[in-house]
C-alpha positions in Angstrom: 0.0 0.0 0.0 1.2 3.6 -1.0 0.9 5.9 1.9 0.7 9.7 1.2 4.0 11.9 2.6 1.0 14.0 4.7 -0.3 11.3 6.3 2.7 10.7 8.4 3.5 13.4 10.8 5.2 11.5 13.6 8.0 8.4 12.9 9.0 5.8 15.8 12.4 5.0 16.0 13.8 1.5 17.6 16.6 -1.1 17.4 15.9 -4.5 18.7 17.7 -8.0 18.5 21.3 -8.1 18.9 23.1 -4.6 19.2 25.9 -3.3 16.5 28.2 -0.5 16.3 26.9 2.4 14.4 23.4 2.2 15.3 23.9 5.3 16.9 25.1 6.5 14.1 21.6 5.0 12.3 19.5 6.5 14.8 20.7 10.0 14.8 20.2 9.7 11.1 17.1 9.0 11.3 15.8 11.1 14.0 17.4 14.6 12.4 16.3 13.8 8.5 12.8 13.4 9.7 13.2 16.5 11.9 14.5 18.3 9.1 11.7 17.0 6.9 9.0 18.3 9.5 8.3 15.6 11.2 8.2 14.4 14.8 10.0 11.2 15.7 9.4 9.6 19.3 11.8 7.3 20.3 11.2 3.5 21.7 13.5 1.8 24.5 14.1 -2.0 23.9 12.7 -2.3 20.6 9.4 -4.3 20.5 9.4 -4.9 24.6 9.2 -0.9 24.8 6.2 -0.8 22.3 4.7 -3.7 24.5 5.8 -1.8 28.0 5.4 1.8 26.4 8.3 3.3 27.3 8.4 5.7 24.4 9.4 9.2 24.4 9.4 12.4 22.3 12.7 13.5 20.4 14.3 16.0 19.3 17.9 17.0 17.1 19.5 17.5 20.7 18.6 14.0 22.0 20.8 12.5 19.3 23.9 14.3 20.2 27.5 13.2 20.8 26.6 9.7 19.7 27.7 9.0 16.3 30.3 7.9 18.5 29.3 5.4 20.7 28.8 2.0 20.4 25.8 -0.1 21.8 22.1 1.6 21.2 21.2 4.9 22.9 18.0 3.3 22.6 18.5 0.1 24.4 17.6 -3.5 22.5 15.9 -6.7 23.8 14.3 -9.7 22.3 11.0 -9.4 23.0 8.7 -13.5 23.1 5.7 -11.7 23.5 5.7 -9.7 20.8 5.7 -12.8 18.6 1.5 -13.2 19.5 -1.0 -12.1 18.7 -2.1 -10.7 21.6 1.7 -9.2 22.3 1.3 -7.3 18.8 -1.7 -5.9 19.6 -1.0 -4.6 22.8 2.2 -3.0 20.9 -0.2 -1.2 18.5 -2.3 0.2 21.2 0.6 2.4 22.4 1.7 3.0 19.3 -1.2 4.8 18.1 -1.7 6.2 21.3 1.8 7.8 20.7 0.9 9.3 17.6 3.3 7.1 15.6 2.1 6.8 12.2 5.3 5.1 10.8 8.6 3.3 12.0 12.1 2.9 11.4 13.6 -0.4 12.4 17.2 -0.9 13.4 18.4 -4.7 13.2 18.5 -8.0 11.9 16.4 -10.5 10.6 14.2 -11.2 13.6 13.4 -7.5 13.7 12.8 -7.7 9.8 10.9 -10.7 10.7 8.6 -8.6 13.7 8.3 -5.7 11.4 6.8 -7.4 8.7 4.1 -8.8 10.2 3.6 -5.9 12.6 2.9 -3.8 9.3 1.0 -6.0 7.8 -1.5 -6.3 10.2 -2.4 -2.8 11.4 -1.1 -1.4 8.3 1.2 0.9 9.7 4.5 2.1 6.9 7.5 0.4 8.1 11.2 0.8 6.9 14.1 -1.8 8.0 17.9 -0.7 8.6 20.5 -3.7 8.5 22.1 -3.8 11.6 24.0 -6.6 12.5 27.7 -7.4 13.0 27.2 -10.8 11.0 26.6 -9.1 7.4 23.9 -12.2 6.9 21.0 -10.5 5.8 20.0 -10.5 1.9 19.7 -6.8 0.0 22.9 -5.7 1.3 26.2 -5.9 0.5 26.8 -4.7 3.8 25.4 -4.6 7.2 26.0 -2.0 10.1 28.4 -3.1 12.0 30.4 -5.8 10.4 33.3 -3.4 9.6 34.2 -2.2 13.2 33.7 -6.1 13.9 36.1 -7.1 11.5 38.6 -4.5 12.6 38.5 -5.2 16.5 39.0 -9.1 15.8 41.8 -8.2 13.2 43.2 -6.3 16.2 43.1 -9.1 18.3 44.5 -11.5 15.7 47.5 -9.3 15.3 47.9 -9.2 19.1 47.6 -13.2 19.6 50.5 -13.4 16.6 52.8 -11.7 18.9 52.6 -13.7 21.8 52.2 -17.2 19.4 55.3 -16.5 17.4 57.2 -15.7 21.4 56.1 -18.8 22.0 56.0 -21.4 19.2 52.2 -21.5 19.6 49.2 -22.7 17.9 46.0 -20.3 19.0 42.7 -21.5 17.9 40.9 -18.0 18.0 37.1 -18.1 18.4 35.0 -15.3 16.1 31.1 -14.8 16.2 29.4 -16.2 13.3 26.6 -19.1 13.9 25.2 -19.3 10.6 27.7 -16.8 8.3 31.5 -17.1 8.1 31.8 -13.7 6.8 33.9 -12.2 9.5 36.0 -15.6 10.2 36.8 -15.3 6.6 37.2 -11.8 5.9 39.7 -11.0 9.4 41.1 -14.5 8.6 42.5 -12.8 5.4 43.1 -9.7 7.0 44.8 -11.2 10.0 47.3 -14.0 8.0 45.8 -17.2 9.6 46.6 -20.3 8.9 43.3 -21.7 8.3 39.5 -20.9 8.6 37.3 -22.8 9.7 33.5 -21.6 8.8 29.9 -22.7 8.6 29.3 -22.7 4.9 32.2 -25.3 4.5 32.8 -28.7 5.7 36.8 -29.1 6.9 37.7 -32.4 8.5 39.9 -32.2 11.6 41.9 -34.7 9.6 42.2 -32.1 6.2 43.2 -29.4 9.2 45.9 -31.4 10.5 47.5 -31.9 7.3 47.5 -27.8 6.5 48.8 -27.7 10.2 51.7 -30.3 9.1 52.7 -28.5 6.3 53.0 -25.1 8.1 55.4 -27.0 10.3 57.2 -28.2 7.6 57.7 -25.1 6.5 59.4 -23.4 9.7 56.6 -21.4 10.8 57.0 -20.4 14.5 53.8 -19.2 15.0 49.9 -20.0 13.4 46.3 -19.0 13.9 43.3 -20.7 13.1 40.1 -18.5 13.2 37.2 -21.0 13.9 33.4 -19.5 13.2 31.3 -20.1 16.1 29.2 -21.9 13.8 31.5 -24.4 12.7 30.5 -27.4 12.5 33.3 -29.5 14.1 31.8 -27.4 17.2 33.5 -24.3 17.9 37.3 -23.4 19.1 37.6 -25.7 22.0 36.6 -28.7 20.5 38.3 -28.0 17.5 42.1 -27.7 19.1 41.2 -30.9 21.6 40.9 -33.1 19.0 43.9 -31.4 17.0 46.2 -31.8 20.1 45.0 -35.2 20.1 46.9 -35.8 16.6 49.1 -32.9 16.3 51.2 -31.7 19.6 54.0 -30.1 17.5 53.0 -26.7 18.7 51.7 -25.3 22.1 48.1 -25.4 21.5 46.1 -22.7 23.3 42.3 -21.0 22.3 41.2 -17.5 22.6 37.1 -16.7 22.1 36.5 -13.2 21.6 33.0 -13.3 22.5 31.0 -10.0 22.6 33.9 -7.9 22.8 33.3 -8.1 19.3 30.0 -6.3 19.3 31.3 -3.2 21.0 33.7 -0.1 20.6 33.5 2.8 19.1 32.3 2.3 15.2 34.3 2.8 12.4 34.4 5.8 9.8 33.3 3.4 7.2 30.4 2.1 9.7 29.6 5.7 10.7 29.1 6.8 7.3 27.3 3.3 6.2 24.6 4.2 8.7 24.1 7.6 8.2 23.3 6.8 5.1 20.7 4.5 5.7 19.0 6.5 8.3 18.6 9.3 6.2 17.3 6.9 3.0 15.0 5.3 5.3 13.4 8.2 6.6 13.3 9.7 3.0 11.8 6.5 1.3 8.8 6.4 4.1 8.1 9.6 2.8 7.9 9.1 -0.7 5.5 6.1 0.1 7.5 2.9 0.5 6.8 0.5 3.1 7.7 -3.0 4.1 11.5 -2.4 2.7 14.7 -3.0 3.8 17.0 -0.3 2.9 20.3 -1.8 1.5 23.8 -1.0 -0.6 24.7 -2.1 -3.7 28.4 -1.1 -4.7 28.2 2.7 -3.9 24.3 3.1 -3.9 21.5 2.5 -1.8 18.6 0.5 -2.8 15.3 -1.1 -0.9 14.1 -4.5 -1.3 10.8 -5.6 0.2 11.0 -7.6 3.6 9.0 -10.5 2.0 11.7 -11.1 -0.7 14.4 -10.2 1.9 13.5 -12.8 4.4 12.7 -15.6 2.1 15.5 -15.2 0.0 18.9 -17.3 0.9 22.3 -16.2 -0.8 25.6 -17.5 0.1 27.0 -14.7 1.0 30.9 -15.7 1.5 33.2 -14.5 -2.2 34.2 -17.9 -3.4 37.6 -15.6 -4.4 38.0 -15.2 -1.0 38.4 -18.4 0.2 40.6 -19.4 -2.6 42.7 -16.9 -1.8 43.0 -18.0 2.2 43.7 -21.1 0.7 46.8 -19.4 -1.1 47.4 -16.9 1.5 48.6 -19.9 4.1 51.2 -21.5 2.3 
């Protein structure tokens, strides 16, 4: 359904699900282009719980300063069960017209797609979606908010773990975030010289490992670095250097998971800008009438793609170039 630019006078703003860096970032976006556009924006803590426990306030320019910066949400983010019903839903909408919200802009990933397009559907409200996750798994974008300052801070680690392997002839099994995509294993793997990734999408035998392992011993390495995606399925870092040590002791094996540090810190310029962007098209394409969109980048421009085809379409979103090239990068 087309919605007329006059019929919406006051947007909600939320993120929800997991949090990323540069939300902040999407957030101020959004809340100053509809400002500037003459609207009124009212902000809602913890995504779909807030609509549920209506903790929603007005905003203005000022309440999004000094936080392009900052990492997290300035909005706070939960997962919210109740949402999910019926009766959750509907208890949502009640506050939200009782705000005065006559659109939304959603921050996250594909649960919050998932929420919105349903929620729009069934009381018709405009919705637009902002990709923000540090996993980059969610189709119409090339890239999601926060997957670059991800990849940075576990390259950072990476580079720090080197120093203290190659002191100590060591073999680290280092631990990324990544259940269902091995985009960040893969792309700090490369980034970060390991010796071998290990990621969902791909089947790697602990025996195939070994041998890689063997033949970067033959070589003289003092040092390696396997990066192992959460979602691996040999079953993460842990199990993954037990059952090499088991076979291979030549090297002092030891394991580092980087958890959630990976979600936070300040976000990058490349982030920053990445989200600005999409706050402001998302803002700008509610206007113009779209709804039930995700707002995405292609190369160098943005473009939208509706939530249906969003969620139900499956890419495999790691460059088959890429892994080649680990392949090469290790000998």
């Amino acid at each position: 359904m087309i919605h007329r630019v006059e019929e919406i006078t006051r947007i909600g703003v939320f993120t929800s699900g997991g949090d990323s860096p540069g939300m902040n970032a999407a957030i101020r976006a959004a809340v100053r282009t509809a400002i500037y556009k003459g609207k009124k924006v009212t902000g809602i803590y913890h995504g779909y719980q807030g609509m549920i426990d209506n903790t929603m306030f007005d905003m203005d320019s000022r309440s999004v300063s000094s936080i392009i910066q900052m990492g997290g949400t300035m909005l706070k983010t939960a997962r919210c069960m109740a949402f999910k019903t019926p009766e959750g839903r509907a208890i949502a909408y009640e506050h939200v017209k009782a705000a005065g919200i006559d659109a939304l802009v959603a921050i996250g990933g594909d649960g919050t797609f998932t929420g919105a397009e349903i929620f729009s559907r069934e009381y018709d409200i405009p919705v637009m979606c902002i990709p923000g996750t540090i996993d980059n798994d969610l189709n119409g974008t090339d890239l999601t908010i926060g997957y670059d300052t991800a990849n940075n801070t576990v390259i950072d680690a990476i580079d720090k773990i080197r120093d203290t392997a190659a002191s100590h002839n060591r073999l680290f099994f280092v631990e990324v975030m990544g259940r269902d995509s091995g985009c960040i294993a893969l792309n700090a793997g490369i980034a970060g010289g390991a010796e071998a990734i290990l990621l969902p999408e791909k089947d790697t035998a602990i025996d195939e490992l070994i041998d890689m392992l063997a033949q970067g011993a033959d070589s003289n390495k003092s040092s390696m670095i396997v990066i192992v995606a959460e979602g691996d399925k040999n079953g993460g870092a842990n199990n993954v250097a037990k059952r090499v040590k088991e076979k291979f002791d030549y090297f002092d094996t030891k394991v580092s998971i980087l958890g959630h540090l990976q979600r936070g810190g300040a976000p990058s310029s490349a982030d920053r800008v990445l989200a600005t962007r999409m706050g402001y098209a998302a803002v700008n394409e509610l206007l113009k009438g779209n709804s039930r969109a995700t707002i995405g980048v292609r190369g160098s421009e943005i473009v939208t793609t509706p939530l249906e085809e969003a969620l139900s379409k499956k890419e495999l979103k790691l460059n088959e170039d890429l892994v080649e090239i680990a392949k090469i990068m290790a000998i």
